[in-house]
Z-matrix of the N, CA and C atoms (Angstrom, degrees):
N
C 1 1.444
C 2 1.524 1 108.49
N 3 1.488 2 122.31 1 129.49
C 4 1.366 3 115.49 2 150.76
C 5 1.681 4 116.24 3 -102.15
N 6 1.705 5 111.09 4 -166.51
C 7 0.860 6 115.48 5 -179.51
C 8 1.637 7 110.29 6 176.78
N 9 1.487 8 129.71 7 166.34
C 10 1.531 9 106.80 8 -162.62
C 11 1.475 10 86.05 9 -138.41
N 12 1.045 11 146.97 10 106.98
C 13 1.676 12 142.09 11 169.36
C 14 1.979 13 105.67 12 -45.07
N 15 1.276 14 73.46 13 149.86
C 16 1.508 15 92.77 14 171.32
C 17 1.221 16 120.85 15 -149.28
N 18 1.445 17 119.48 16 111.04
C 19 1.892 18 112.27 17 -162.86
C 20 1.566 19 89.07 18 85.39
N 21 1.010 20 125.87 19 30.65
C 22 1.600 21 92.24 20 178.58
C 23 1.619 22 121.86 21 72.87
N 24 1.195 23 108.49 22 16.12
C 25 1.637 24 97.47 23 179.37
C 26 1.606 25 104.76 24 -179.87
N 27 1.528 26 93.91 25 145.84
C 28 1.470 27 110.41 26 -173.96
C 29 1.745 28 118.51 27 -154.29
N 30 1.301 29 99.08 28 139.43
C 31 1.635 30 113.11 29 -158.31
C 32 1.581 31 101.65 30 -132.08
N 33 1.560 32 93.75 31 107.05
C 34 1.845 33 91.13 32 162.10
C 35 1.639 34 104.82 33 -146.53
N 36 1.463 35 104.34 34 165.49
C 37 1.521 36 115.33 35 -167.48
C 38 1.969 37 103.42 36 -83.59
N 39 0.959 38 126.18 37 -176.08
C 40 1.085 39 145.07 38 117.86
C 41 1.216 40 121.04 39 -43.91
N 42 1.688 41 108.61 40 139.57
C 43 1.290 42 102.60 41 -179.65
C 44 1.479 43 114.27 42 -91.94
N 45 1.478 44 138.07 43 -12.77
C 46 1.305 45 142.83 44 160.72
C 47 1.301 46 118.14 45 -126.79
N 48 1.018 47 103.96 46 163.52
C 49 1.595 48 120.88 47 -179.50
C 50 1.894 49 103.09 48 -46.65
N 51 1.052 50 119.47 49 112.98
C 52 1.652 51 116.26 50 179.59
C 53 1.624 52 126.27 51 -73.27
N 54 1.264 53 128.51 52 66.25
C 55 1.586 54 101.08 53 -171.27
C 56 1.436 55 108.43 54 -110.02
N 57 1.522 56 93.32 55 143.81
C 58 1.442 57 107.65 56 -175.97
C 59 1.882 58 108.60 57 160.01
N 60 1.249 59 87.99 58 -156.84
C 61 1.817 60 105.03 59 170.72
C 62 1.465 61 124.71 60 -108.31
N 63 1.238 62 108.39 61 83.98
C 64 1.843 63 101.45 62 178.49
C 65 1.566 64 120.56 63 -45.09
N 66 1.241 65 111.06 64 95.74
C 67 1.756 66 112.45 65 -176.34
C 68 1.487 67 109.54 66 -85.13
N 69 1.668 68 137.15 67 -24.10
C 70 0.992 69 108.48 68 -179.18
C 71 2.168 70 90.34 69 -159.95
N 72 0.727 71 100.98 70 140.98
C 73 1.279 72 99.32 71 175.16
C 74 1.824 73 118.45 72 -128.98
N 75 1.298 74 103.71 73 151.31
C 76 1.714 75 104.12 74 -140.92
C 77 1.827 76 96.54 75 -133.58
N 78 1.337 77 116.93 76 117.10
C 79 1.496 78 114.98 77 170.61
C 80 1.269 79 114.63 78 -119.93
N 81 1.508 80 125.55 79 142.61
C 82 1.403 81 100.44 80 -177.08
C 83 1.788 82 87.25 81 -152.76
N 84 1.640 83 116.18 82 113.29
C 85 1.347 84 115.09 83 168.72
C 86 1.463 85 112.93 84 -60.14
N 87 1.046 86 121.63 85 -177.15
C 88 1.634 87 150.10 86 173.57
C 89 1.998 88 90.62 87 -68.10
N 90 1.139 89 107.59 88 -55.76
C 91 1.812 90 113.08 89 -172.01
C 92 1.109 91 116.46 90 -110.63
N 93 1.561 92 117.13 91 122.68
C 94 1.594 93 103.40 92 175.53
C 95 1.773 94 132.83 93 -72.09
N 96 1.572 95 102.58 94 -2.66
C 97 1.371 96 97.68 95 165.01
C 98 1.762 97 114.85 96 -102.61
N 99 1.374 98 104.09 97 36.24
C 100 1.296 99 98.82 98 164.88
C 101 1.496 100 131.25 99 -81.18
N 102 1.157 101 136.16 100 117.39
C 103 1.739 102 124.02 101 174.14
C 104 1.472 103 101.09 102 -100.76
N 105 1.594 104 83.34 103 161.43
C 106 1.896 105 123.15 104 -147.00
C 107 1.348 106 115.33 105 -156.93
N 108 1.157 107 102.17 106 135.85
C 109 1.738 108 99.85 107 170.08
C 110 1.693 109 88.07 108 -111.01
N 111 1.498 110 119.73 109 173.55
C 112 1.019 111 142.65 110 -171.01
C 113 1.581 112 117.18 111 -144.48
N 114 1.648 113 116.78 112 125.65
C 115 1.560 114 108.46 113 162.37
C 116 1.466 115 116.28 114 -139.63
N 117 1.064 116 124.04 115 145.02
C 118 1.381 117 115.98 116 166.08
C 119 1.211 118 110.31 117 -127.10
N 120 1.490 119 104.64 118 145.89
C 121 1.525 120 117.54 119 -145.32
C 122 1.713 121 92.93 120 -125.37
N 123 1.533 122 120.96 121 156.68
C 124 0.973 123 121.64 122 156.80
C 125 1.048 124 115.75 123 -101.65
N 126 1.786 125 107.69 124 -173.50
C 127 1.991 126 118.06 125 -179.62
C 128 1.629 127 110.99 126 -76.62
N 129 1.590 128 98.34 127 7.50
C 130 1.587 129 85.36 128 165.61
C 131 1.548 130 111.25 129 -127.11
N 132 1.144 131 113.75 130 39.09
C 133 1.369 132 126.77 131 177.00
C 134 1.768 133 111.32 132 57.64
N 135 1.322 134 122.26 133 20.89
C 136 1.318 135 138.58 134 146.74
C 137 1.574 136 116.87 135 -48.78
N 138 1.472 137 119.22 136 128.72
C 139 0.856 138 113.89 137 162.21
C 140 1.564 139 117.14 138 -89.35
N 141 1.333 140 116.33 139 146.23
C 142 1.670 141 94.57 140 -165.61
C 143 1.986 142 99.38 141 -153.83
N 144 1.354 143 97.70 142 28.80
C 145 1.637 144 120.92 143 161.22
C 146 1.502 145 110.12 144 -178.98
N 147 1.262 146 111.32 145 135.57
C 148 1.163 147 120.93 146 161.98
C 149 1.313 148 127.21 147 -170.48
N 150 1.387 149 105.64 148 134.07
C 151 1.743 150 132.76 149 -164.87
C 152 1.597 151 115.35 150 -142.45
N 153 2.001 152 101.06 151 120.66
C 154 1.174 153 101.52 152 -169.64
C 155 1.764 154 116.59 153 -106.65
N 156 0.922 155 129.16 154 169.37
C 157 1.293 156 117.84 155 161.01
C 158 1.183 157 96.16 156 86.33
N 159 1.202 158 137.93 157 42.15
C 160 1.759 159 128.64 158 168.79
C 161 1.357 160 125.57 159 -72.53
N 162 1.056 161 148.56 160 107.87
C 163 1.248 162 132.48 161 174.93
C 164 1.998 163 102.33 162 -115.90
N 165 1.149 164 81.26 163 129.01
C 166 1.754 165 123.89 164 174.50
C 167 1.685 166 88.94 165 79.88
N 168 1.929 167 94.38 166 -131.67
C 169 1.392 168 98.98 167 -178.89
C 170 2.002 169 136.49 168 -77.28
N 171 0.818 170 99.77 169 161.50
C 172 1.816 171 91.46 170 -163.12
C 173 1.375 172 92.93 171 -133.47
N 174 1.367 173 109.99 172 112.36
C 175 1.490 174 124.18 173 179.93
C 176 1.574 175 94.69 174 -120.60
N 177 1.360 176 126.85 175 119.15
C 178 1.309 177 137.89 176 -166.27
C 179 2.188 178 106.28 177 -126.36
N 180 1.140 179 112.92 178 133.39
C 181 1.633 180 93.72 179 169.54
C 182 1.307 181 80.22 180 -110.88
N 183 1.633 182 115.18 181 164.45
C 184 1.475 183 130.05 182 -166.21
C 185 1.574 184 94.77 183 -157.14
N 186 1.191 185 102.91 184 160.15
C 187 1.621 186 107.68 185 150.39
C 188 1.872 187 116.46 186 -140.51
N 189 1.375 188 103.93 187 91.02
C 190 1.370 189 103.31 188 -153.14
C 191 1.795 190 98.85 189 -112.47
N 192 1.106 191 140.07 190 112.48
C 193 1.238 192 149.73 191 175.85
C 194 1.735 193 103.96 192 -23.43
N 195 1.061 194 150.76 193 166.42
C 196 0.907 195 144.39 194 -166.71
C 197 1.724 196 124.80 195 -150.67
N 198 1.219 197 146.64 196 53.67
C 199 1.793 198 121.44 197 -171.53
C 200 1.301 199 110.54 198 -135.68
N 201 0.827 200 97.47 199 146.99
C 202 2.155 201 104.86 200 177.63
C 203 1.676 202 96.97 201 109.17
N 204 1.067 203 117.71 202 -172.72
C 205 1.638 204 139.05 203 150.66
C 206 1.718 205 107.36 204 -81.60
N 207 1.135 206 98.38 205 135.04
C 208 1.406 207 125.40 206 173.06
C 209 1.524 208 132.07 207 -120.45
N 210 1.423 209 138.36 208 129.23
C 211 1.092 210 161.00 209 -157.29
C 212 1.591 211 113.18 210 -64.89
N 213 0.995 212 154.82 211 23.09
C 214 1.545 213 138.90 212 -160.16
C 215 1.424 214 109.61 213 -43.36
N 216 1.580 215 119.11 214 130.07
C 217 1.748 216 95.21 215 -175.27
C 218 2.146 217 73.67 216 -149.99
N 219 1.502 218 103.73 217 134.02
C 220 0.891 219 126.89 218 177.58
C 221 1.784 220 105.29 219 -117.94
N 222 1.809 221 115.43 220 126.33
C 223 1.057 222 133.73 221 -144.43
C 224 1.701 223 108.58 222 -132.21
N 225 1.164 224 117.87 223 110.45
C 226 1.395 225 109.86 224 144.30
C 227 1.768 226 95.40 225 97.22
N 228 1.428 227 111.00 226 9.95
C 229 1.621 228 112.83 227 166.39
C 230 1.326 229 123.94 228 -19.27
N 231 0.861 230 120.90 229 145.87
C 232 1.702 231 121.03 230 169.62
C 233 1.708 232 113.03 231 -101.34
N 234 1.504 233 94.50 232 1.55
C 235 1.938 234 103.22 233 174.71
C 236 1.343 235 94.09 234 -145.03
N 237 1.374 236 122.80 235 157.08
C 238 1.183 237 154.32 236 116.53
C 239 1.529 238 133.42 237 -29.80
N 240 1.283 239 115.25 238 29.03
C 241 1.655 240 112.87 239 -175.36
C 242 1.301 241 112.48 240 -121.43
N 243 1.159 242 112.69 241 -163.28
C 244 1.649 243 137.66 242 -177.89
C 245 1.886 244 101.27 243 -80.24
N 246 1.243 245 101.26 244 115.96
C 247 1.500 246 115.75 245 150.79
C 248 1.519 247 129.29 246 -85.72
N 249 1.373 248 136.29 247 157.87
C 250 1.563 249 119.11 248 -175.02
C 251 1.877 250 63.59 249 -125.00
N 252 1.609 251 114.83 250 167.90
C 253 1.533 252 136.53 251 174.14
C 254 1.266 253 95.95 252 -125.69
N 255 1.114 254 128.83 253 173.96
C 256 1.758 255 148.81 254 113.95
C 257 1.211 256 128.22 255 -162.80
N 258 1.264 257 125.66 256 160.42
C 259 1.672 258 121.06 257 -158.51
C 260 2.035 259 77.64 258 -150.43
N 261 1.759 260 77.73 259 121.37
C 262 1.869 261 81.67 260 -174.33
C 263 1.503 262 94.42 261 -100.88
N 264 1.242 263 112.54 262 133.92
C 265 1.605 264 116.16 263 -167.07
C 266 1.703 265 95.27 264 -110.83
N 267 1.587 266 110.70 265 156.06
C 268 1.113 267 131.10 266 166.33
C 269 1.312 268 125.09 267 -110.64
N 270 1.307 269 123.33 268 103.94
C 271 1.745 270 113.28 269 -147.36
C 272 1.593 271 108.58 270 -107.12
């Protein structure tokens, strides 16, 4: 998934329904001295990760239950650019 903040912030879904085991999830702005908060949200408006204060890239391993489409919404940027996402699933 990408995505480009604007105001400091940017919100996009998944493109399919996710099921599985989130083992590691991966953010990486356009700049590595960018800071970020991070959430990912589920289809029931659950928050069901969240990490603040990111600066540059955020390589996380997790083991987070996984189903439906989910929200990635990156908050409070200190730039305006292009983010890359991914959420490496275990199916």
């Amino acid at each position: 998934m990408t995505g480009t903040t604007s105001s400091g912030a940017l919100s996009t879904n998944t493109v399919a329904a996710l099921t599985g085991i989130a083992r590691e999830i991966i953010i990486s702005p356009a700049t590595s001295s960018t800071t970020y908060n991070l959430t990912i949200t589920n289809d029931n408006s659950l928050d069901m990760f969240i990490s603040e204060s990111i600066t540059g890239d955020f390589i996380e391993e997790v083991a987070l239950p996984m189903r439906g489409v989910y929200t990635v919404t990156v908050d409070q940027a200190t730039k305006d650019e292009e983010f890359n996402m991914a959420i490496v699933l275990e199916q």
